[in-house]
KELO-329786 format. One record per residue (C-alpha): residue number from 0; residue in one letter; x, y, z. Coordinates in steps of 0.001 Angstrom, whole numbers, plus 524288, in hexadecimal, padded with zeros to 5 digits. Layout:
<atoms>
ATOM num residuo    c1    c2    c3
ATOM NUM       a     X     Y     Z
...
</atoms>
This chain:
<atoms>
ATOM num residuo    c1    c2    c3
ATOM   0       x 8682E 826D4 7EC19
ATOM   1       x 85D0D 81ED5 7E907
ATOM   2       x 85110 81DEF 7F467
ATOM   3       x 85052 8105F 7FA02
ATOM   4       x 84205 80DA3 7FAFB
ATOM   5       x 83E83 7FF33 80281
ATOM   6       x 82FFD 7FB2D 801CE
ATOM   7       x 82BC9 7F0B7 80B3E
ATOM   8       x 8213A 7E85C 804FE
ATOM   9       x 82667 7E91C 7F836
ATOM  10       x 81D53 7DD19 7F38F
ATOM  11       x 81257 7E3A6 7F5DE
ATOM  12       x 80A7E 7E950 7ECDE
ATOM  13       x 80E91 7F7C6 7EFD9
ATOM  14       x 81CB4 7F28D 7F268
ATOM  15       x 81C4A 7ED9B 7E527
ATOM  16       x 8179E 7FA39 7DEDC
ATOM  17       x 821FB 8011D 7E72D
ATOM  18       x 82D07 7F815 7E1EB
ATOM  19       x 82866 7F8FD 7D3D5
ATOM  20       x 82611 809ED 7D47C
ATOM  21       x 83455 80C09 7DCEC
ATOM  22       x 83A85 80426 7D0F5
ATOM  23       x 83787 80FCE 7C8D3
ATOM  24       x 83F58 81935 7D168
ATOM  25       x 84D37 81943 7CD72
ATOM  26       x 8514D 82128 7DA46
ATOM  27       x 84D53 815AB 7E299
ATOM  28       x 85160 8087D 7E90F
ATOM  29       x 8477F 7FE76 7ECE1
ATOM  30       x 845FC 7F4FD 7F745
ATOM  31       x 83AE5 7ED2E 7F710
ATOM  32       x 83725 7E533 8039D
ATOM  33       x 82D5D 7DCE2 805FB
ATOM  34       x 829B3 7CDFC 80C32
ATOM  35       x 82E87 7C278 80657
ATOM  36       x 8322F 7C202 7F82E
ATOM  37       x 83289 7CD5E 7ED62
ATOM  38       x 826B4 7CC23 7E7A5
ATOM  39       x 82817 7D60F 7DDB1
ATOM  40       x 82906 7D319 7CE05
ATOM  41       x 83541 7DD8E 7CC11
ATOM  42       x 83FAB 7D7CE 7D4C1
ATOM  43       x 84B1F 7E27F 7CF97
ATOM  44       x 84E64 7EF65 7D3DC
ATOM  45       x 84C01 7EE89 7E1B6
ATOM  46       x 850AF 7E7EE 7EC85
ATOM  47       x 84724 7DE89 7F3EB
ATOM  48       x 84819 7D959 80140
ATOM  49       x 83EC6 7D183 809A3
ATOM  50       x 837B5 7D8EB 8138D
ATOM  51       x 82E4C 7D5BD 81E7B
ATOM  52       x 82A92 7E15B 8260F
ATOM  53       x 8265D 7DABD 831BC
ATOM  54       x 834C0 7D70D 83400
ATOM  55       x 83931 7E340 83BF4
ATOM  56       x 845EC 7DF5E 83A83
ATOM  57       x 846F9 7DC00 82C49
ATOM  58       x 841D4 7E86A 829C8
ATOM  59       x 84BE3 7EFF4 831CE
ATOM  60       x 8558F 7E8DC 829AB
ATOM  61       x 85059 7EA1B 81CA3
ATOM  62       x 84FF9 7F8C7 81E3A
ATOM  63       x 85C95 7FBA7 8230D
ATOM  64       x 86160 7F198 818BF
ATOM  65       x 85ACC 7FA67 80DA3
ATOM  66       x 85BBB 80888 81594
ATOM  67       x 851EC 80D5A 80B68
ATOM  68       x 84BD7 81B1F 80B7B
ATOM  69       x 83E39 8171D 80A9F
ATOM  70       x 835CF 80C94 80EC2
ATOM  71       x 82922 80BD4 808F8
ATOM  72       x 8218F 801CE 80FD7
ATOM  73       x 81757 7F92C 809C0
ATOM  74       x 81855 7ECAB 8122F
ATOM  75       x 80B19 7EB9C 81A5F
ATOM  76       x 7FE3B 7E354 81C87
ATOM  77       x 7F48E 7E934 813DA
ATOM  78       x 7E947 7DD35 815F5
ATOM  79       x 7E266 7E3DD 81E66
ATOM  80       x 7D95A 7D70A 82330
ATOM  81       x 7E66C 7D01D 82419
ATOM  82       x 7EAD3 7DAC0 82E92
ATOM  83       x 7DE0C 7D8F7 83572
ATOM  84       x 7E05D 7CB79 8361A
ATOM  85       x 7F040 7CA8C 838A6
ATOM  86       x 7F23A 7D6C7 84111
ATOM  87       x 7FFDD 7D3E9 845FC
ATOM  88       x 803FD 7D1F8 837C7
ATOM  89       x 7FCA9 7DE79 832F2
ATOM  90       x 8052F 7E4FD 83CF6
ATOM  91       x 81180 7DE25 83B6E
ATOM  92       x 81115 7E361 82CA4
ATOM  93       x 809FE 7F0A4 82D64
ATOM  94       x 80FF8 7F53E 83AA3
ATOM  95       x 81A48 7EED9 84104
ATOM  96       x 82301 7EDF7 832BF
ATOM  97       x 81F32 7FCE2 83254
ATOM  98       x 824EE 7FF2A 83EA8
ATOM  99       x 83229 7F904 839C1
ATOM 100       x 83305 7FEC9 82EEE
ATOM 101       x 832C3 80C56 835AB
ATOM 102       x 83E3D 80689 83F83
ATOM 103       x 84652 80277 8346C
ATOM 104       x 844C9 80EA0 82D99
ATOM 105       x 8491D 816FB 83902
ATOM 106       x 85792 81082 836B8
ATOM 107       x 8583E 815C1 82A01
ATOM 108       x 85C70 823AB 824FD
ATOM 109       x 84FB1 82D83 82B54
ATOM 110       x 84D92 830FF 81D08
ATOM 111       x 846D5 82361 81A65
ATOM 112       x 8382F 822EA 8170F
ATOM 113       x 82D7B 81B4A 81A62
ATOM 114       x 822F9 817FE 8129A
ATOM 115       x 8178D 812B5 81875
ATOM 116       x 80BDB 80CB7 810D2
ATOM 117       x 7FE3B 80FA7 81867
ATOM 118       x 7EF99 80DD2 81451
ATOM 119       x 7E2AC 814FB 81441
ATOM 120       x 7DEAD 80AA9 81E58
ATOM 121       x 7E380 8136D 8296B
ATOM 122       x 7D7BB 81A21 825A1
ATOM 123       x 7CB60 81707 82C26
ATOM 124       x 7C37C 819A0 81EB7
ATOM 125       x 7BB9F 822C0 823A8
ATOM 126       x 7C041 82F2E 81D36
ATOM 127       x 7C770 82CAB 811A9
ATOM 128       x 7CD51 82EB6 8092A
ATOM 129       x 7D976 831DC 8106D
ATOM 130       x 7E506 83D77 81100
ATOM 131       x 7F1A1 83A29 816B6
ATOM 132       x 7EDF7 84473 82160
ATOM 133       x 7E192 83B66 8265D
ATOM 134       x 7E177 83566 8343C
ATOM 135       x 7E198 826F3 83311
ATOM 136       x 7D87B 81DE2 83B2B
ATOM 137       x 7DB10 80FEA 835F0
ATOM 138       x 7CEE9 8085A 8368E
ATOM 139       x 7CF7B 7FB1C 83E0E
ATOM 140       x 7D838 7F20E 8385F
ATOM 141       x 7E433 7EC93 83AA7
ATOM 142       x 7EA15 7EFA5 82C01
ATOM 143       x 7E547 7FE48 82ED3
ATOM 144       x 7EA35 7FFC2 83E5E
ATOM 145       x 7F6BA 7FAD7 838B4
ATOM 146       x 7F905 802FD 82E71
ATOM 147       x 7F6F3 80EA0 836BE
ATOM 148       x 7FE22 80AC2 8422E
ATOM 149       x 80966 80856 83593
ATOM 150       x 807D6 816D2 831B8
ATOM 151       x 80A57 81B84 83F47
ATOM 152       x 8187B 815B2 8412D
ATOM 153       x 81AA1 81AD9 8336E
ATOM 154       x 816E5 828DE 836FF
ATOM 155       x 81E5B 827EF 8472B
ATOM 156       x 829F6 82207 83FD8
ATOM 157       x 832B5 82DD8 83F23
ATOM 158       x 83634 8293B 830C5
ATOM 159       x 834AB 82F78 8254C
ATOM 160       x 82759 82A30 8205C
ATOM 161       x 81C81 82945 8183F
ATOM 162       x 80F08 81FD0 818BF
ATOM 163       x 80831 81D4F 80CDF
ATOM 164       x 7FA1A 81B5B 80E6B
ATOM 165       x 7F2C0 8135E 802F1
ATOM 166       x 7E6B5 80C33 7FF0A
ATOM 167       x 7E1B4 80007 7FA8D
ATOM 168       x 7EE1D 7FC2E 7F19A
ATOM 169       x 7EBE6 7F624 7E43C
ATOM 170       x 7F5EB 7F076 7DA78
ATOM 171       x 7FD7F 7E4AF 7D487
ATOM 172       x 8089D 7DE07 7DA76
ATOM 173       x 81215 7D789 7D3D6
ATOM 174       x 80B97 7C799 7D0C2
ATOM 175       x 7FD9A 7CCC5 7D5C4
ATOM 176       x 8025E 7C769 7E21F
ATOM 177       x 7F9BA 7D1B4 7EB1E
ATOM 178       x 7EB4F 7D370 7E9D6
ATOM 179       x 7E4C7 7E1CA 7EB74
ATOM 180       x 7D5B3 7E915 7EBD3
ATOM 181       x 7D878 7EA80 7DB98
ATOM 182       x 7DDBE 7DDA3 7D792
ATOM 183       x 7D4D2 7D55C 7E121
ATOM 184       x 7C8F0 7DC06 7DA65
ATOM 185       x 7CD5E 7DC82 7CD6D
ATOM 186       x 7D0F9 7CCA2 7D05E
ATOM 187       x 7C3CB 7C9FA 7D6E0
ATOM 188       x 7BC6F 7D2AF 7CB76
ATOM 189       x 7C402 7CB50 7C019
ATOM 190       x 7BEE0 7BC95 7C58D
ATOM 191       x 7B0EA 7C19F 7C641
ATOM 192       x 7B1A2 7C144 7D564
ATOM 193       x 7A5A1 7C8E3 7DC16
ATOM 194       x 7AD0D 7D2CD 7E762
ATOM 195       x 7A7C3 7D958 7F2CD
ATOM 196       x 7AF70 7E6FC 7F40A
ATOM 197       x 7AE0B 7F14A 7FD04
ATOM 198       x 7A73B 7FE41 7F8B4
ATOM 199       x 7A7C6 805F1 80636
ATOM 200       x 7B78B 8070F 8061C
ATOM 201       x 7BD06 81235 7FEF9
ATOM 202       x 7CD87 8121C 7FAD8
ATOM 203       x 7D621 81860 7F118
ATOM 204       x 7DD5B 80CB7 7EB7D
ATOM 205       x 7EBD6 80D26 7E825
ATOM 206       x 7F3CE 809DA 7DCFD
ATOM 207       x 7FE17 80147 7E161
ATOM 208       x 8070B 808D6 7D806
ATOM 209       x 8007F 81571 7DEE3
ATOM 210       x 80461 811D3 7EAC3
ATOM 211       x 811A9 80E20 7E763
ATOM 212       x 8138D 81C2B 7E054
ATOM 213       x 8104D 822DF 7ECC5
ATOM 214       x 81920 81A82 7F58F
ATOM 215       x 82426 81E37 7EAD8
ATOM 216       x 8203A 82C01 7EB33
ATOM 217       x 821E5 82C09 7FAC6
ATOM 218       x 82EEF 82656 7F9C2
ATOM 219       x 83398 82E43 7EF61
ATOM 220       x 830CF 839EF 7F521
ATOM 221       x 83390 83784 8031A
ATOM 222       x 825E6 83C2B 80665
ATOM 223       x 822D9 83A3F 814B2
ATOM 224       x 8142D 8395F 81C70
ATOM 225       x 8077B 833AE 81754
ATOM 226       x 8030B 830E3 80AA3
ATOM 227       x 7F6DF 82B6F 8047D
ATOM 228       x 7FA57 823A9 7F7F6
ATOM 229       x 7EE41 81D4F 7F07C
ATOM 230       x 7E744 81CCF 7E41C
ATOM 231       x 7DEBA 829DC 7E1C7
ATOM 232       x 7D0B1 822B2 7DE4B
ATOM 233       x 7C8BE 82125 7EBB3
ATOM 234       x 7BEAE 8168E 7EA48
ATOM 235       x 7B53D 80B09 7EF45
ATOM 236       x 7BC9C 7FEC9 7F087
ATOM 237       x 7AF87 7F9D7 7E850
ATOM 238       x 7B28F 804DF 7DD8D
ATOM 239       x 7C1C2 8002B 7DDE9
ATOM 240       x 7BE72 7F318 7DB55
ATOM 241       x 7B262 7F83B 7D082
ATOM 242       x 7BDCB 7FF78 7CAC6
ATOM 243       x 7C5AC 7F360 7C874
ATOM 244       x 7BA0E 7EC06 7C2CB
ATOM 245       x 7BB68 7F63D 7B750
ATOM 246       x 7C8C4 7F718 7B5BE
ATOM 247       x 7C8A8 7E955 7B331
ATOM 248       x 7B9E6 7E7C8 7AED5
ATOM 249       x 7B556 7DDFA 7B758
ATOM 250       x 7A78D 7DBF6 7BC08
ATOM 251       x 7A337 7E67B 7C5E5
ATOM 252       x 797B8 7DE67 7CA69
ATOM 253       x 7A264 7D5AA 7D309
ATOM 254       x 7A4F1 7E0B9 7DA7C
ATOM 255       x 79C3C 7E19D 7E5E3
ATOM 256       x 79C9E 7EB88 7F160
ATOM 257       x 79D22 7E7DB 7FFE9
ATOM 258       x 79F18 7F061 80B4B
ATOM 259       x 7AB0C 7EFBD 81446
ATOM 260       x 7A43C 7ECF7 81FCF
ATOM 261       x 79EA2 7DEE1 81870
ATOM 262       x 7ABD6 7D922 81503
ATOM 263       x 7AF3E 7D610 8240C
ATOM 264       x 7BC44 7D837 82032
ATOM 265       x 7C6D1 7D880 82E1C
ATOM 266       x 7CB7F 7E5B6 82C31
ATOM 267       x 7C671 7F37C 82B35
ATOM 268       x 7C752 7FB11 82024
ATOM 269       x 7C65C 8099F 81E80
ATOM 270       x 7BA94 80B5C 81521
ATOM 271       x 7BEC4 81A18 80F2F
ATOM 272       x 7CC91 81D8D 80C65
ATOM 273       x 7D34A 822B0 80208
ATOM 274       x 7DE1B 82C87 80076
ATOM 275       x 7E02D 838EB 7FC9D
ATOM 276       x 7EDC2 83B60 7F67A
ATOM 277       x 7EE55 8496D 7F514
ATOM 278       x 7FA94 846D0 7FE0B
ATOM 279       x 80114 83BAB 7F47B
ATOM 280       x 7FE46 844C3 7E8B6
ATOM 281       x 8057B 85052 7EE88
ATOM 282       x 8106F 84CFC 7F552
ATOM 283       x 813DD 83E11 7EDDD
ATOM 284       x 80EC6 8424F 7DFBD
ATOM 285       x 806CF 836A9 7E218
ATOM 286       x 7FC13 83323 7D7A0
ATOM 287       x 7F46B 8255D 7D6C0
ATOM 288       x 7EF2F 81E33 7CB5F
ATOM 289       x 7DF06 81EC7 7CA92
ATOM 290       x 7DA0A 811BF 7D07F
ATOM 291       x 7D6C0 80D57 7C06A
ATOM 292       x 7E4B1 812D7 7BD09
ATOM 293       x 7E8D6 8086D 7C8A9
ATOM 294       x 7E16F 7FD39 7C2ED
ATOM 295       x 7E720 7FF58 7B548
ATOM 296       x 7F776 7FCE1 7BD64
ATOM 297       x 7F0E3 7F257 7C267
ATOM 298       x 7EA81 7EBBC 7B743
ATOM 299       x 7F886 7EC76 7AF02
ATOM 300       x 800E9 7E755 7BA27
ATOM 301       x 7F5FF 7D9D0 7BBD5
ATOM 302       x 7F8E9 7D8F4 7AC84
ATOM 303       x 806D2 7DB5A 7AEAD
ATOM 304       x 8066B 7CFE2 7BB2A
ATOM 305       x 7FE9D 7C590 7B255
</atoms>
């Protein structure tokens, strides 16, 4: 029997990865889900049905439709000024569609998983980097309160579950439709823009593909509880973006630091996070490209999308 694995947000850019890395399992059937239109190059060997999570009731019917064994959600907010500024949306799509998700999922067969994506910003930055075993105190923002309050219906669900937790995301998407921290500097760098960047916030950034792997690794193995899935190289914002300026040799003197606190910027961030993945390593056999190993996937798929 193959596993039946439906991701919601499938156009995103860790939906695509997902799509694109499940395609390589033989032992598995796809559903991809997501708002609107498939917006993914490869159209074949998956099925693909319009989603929108907010829509309690479609999504009741789309998983009974499918019954699949795991869910691996993907759909949410991630602009975090956005949710500052459009709270009821922020929850609508972080929340709420969390919530029916988890009602769906309790009419199917009690052996179905749920996987949850999370992010280091239920951290309050003051400690990191983080283990899976670390209390969380989201700082104040909306993206950040929602996220948590998202991880505690996961974990009161009574389903089988797991939450990924990640960082600061970086990759290509099919048409370059999405910007990220990597492609926005390497853009900005390459037009001889002068940028401010922040030196005072610390992250390990993740390999789209990375991330992808560990959500496949989860699934695979039915692994339940916490996990932290990022890249392995902790670093300055300022030093990602100096890193980027040599991968691509661009002019460093365009790069110029600011502090957090100057950018007036509507939501708190955490300043220090960071993971630790002794966890991910041991139990998922989970390994991430070096951040300069992650620039070199992304500078062959921008050649491959021109």
């Amino acid at each position: 029997m193959k596993k039946k694995i439906l991701i919601t947000g499938s156009n995103g850019l860790l939906g695509q990865k997902l799509v694109y890395r499940l395609l390589r399992e033989t032992n598995v059937e796809i559903i991809a889900t997501s708002k609107g239109a498939n917006r993914l190059k490869l159209q074949e060997g998956y099925i693909y049905d319009s989603l929108d999570i907010t829509d309690e009731k479609a999504v009741t019917e789309t998983l009974l439709r499918y019954a699949p064994d795991v869910v691996i959600n993907t759909a949410a907010m991630t602009n975090v000024d956005a949710c500052e500024t459009q709270r009821e949306e922020c929850r609508k799509m972080n929340v709420d569609a969390v919530a029916y998700i988890i009602s769906a999922m309790k009419l199917l067969p009690a052996t179905s998983h749920f996987i949850h994506l999370s992010t280091d910003f239920i951290f309050d930055g003051n400690n990191g980097p983080y283990r899976e075993t670390d209390i969380p105190y989201p700082p104040d923002s909306e993206y950040a309160e929602s996220k948590y309050r998202a991880e505690k219906l996961v974990k009161e669900s009574g389903l089988k579950w797991a939450i990924i937790r990640t960082i600061l995301v970086y990759g290509v998407v099919d048409n370059m439709s999405r910007s990220n921290i990597v492609l926005w500097a390497k853009d900005a760098l390459g037009k001889g823009k002068t940028i401010n960047v922040v030196d005072d916030q610390f992250r390990t950034p993740t390999l789209a593909e990375d991330l992808a792997e560990g959500c496949v690794l989860t699934a695979l193995k039915g692994a339940e509880g916490i996990f932290h899935i990022s890249g392995k190289d902790f670093m300055s914002i300022i030093e990602l973006v100096n890193v980027v300026a040599d991968y691509w040799g661009f002019d460093k003197s365009l790069i110029h630091p600011a502090k957090t606190a100057t950018l007036g910027q509507p939501a708190q961030r955490p300043l220090k996070t960071g993971f630790i993945l002794d966890k991910a390593r041991a139990e998922l056999g989970y390994e991430p490209h070096s951040f300069r190993e992650g620039l070199a996937v992304v500078d062959k798929q921008i050649k491959e999308n021109q």
